[in-house]
C-alpha positions as CSV (number, residue, x, y, z in Angstrom):
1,X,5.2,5.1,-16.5
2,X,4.1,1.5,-17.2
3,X,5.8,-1.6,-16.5
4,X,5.1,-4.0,-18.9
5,X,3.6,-7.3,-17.9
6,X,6.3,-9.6,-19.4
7,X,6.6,-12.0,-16.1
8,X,4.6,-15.0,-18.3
9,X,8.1,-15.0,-20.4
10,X,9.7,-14.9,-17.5
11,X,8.7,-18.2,-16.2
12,X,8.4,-19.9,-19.4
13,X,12.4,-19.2,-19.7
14,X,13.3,-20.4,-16.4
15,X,11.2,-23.2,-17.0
16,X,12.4,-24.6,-20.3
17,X,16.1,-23.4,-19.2
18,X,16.4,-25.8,-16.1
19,X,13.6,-27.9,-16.3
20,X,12.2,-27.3,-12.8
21,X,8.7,-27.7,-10.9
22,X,5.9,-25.3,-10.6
23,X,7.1,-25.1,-6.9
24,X,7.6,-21.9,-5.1
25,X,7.9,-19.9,-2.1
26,X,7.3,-16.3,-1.1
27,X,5.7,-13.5,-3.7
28,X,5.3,-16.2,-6.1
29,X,7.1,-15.3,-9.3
30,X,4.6,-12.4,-10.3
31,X,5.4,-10.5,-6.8
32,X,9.1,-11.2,-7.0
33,X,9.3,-9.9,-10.4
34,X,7.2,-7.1,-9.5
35,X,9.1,-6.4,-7.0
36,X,12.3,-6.1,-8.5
37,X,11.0,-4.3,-11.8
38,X,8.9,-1.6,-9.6
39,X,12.0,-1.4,-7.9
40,X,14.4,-0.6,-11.3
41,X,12.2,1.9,-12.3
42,X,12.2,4.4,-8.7
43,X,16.1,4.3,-9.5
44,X,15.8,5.5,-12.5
45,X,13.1,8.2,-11.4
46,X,16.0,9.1,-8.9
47,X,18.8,9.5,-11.6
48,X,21.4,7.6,-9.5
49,X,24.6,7.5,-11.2
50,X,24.4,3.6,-13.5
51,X,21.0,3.4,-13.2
52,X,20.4,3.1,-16.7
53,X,21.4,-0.4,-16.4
54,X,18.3,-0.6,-14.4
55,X,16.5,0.8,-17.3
56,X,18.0,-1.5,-19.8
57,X,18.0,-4.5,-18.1
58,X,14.5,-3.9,-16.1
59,X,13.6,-7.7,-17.5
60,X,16.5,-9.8,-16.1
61,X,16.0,-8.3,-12.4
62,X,12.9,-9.4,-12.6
63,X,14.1,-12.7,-13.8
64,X,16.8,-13.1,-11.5
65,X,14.5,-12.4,-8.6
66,X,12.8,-15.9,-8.6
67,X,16.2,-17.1,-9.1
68,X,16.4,-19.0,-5.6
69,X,12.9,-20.1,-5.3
70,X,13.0,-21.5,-8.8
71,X,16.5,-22.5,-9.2
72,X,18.6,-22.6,-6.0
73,X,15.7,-24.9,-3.8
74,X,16.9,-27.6,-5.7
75,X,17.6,-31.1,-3.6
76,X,21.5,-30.8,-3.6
77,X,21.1,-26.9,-2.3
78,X,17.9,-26.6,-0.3
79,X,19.4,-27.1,2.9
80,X,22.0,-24.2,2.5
81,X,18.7,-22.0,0.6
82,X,16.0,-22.6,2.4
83,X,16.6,-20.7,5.8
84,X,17.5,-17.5,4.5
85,X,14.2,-16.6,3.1
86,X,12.7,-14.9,6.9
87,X,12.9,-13.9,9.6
88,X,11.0,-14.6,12.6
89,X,11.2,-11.7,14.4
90,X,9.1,-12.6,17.9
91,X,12.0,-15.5,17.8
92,X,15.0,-13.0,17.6
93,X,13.0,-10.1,20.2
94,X,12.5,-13.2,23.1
95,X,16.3,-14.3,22.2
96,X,18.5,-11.5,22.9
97,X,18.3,-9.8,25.2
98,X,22.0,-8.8,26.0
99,X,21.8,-6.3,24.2
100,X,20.0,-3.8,21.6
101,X,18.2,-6.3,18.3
102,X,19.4,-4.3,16.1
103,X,23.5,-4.3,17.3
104,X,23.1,-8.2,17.1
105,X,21.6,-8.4,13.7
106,X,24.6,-6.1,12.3
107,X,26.9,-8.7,13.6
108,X,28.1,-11.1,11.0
109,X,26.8,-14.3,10.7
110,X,29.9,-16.2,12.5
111,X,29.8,-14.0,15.0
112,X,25.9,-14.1,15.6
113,X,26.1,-18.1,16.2
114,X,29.1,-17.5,18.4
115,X,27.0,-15.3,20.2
116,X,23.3,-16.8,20.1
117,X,24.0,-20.5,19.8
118,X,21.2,-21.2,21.1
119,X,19.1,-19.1,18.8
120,X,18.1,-21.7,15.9
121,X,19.0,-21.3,12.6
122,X,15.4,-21.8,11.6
123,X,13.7,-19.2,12.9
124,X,15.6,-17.6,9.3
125,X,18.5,-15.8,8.4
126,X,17.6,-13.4,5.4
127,X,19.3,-10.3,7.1
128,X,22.5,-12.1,6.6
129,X,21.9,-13.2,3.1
130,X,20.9,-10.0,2.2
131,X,24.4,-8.2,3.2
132,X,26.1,-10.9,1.9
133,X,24.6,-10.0,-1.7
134,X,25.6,-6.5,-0.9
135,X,29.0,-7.1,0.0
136,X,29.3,-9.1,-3.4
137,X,28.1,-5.7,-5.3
138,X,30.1,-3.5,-3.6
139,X,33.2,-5.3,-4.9
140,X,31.6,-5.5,-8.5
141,X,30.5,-2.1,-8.2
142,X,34.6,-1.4,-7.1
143,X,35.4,-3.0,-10.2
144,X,33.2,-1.3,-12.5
145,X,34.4,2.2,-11.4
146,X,38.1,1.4,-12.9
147,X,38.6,3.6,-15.6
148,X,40.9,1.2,-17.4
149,X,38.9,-1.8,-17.5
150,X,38.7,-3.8,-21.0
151,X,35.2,-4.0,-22.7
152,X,34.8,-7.2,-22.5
153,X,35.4,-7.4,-18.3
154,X,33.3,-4.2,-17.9
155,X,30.5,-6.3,-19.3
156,X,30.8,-9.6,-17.5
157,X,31.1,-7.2,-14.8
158,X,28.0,-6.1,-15.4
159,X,26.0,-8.8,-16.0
160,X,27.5,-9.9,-12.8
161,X,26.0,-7.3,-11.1
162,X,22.5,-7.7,-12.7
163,X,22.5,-11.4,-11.3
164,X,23.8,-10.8,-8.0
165,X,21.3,-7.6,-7.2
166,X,18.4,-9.2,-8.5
167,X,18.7,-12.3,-6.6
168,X,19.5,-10.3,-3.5
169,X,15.7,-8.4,-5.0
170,X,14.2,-11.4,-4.1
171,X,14.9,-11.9,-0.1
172,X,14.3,-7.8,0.3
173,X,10.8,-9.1,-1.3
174,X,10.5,-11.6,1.3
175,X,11.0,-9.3,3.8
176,X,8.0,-7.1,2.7
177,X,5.6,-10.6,2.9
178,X,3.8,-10.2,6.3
179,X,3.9,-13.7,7.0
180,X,7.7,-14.1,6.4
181,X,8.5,-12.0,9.2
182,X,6.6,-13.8,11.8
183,X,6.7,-17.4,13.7
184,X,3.1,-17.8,12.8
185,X,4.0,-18.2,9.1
186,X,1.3,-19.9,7.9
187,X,-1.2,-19.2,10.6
188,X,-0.5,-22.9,12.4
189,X,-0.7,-20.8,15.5
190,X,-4.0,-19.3,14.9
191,X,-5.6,-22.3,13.3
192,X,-5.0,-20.9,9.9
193,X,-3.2,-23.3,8.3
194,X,-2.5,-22.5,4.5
195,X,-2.7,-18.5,4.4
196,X,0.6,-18.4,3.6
197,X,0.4,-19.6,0.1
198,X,-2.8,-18.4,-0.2
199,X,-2.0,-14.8,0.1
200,X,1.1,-14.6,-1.4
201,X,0.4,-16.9,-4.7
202,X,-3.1,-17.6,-4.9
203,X,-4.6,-14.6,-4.9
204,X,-1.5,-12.5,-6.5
205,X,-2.7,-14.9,-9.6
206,X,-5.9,-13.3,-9.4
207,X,-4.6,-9.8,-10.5
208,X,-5.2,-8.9,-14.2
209,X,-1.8,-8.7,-16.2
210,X,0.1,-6.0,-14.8
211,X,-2.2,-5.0,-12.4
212,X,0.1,-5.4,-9.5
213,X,3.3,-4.2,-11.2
214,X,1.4,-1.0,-12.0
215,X,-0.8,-0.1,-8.8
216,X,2.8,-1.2,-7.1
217,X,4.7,1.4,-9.1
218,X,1.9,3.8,-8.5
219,X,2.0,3.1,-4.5
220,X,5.8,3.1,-4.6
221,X,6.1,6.4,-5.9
222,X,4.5,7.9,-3.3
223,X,6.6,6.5,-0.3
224,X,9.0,8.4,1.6
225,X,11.7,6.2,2.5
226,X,14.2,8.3,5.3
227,X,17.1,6.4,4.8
228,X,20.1,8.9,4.8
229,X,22.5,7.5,7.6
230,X,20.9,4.6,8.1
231,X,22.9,1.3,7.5
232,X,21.5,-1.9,5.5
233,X,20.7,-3.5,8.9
234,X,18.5,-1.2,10.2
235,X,16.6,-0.2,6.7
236,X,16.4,-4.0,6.9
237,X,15.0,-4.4,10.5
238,X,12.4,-1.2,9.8
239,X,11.2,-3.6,6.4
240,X,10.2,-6.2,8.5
241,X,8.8,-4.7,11.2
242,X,6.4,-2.5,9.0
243,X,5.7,-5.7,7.4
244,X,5.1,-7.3,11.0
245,X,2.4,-4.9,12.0
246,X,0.1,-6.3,8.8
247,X,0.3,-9.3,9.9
248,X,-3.1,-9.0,12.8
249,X,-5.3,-7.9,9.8
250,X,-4.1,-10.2,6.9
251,X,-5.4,-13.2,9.8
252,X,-8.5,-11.0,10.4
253,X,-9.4,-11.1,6.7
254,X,-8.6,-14.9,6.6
255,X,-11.3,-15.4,9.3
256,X,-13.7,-13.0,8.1
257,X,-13.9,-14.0,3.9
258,X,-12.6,-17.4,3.9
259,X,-10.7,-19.1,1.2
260,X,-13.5,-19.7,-1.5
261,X,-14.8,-16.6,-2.9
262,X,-11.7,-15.2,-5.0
263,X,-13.5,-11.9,-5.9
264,X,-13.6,-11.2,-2.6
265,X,-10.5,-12.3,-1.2
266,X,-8.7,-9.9,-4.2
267,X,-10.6,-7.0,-3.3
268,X,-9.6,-7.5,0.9
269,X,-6.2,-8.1,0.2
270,X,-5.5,-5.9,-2.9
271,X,-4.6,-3.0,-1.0
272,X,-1.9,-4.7,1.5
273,X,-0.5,-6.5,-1.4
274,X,0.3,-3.6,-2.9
275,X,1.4,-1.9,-0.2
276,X,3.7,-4.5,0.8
277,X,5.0,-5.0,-2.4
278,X,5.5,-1.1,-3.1
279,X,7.4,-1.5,0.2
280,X,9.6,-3.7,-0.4
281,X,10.4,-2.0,-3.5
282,X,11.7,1.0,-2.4
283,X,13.7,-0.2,0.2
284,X,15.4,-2.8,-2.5
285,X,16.1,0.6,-4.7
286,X,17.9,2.2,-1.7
287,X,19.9,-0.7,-0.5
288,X,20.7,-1.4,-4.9
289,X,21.7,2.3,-5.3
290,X,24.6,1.8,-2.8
291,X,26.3,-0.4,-5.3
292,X,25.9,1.8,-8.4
293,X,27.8,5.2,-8.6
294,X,29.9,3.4,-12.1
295,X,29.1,3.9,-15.6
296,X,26.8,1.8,-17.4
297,X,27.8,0.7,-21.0
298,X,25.2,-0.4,-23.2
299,X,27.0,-1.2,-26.1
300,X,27.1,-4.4,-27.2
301,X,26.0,-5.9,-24.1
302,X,24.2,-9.0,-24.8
303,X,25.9,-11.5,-21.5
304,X,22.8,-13.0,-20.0
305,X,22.8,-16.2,-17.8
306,X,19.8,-18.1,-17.6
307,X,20.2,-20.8,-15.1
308,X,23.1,-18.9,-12.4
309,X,24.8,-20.6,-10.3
310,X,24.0,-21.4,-6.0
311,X,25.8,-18.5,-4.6
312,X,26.6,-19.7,-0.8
């Protein structure tokens, strides 16, 4: 199945909806939308009950997924935004140490602080943003399984849904970015200064139209996620630390080709960048399928928000 390469409309929306710079974080908006649309199209390959809206609405996931680079970094939000996007996971494995990682990343964020006060909010927070998102769903997704609900709430129901899971698409993506799972983000430990951007955006950019969202979908469709019994935090933790063990040979590369010869920086990276983002797509269509289990109605169904609001 194809994925169409749609992501240039994408942009242009956001763009001329809210007026914003070319600034961005992450994927980049090709690798977020990919991300998100690979992701829409495993559930539908796994017939879980609603995901037709997946189907349908393929488009705005993949919109909504830049959603808090593009929208919600804004000056009078940043602050709030821009820590949930990682996770530096050396930070959190030399912090605590009371106890097993993966019992004090379930806790909830009040109760983590409490806990680790020392343990700064910088070195990220994206586990916690995540479950937050999913939280939010479940309680749409409690909704949308009343059998008496009126037309018109079912829909802004569901349109509520598509903004809230494909925002939460686009810090599941992060997660899959080696270098957002790591304290040497953007190799300043390694004298590398700049790789960050220049993996995730630069050379993404250098992939034909639908290139990635295709070999992704491909890739993605030959993973075998074991998720049965596992909760959100530890599908979570296993993301990042799969991500984590790229990270030695995306620096390698760096050394080795350099930053000049685009040709051969696509053909070094291509296969861990579709990895990664085949990753981080199936884990998103696990954690999104434990908020569908409704009916999906079609009819009529035009809601669409272009610009949605900072959800704290």
């Amino acid at each position: 199945m194809k994925i169409l390469a749609r992501l240039s409309l994408v942009f242009l929306s956001v763009g001329l909806s809210v007026g914003l710079s070319a600034d961005a974080n992450a994927w980049g908006r090709r690798g977020h939308a990919a991300v998100a649309e690979v992701a829409a199209q495993i559930l539908v390959e796994r017939k879980v009950v609603g995901a037709e809206i997946a189907k349908d609405r393929a488009f705005d996931l993949g919109y909504f997924a830049n959603v808090p680079d593009l929208i919600w970094k804004k000056p009078e939000t940043y602050k709030q935004e821009s820590t949930e996007h990682f996770m530096d996971m050396e930070i959190f494995e030399r912090a605590v140490k009371t106890m097993p990682l993966t019992k004090a990343l379930a806790m909830d964020r009040a109760e983590f602080t409490r806990t680790f006060p020392n343990l700064d909010i910088k070195a990220g927070r994206s586990f916690w943003r995540i479950r937050e998102f999913m939280t939010k769903l479940d309680l749409i997704a409690t909704e949308l399984k009343k059998s008496d609900l009126l037309k018109e709430k079912r829909l802004e129901l569901q349109n509520e849904w598509l903004i809230v899971a494909g925002s939460m698409a686009h810090y599941v993506g992060d997660l899959a970015q080696p270098l957002h799972v790591t304290e040497n983000y953007d190799g300043q430990l390694t004298n590398q200064k700049g790789i960050h951007a220049y993996f995730e955006d630069v050379v993404v950019d250098e992939f034909d139209p639908g290139e990635v969202e295709n070999a992704a979908y491909k890739k993605a469709r030959s993973l075998k996620l074991s998720a049965a019994g596992k909760t959100s935090t530890e599908l979570l933790q296993q993301l990042a630390v799969e991500s984590n063990k790229s990270i030695a040979e995306l620096l390698k590369i760096d050394k080795r080709i350099g930053r000049t010869d685009m040709k051969r920086a696509k053909a070094a990276y291509r296969a861990m960048i579709i990895d990664r983002i085949a990753a981080g797509s199936v884990y998103l269509a696990e954690l999104w399928s434990r908020s569908l289990g409704w009916k999906y109605d079609s009819e009529r169904f035009f809601n669409f928000t272009p610009a949605p609001g900072f959800i704290a």
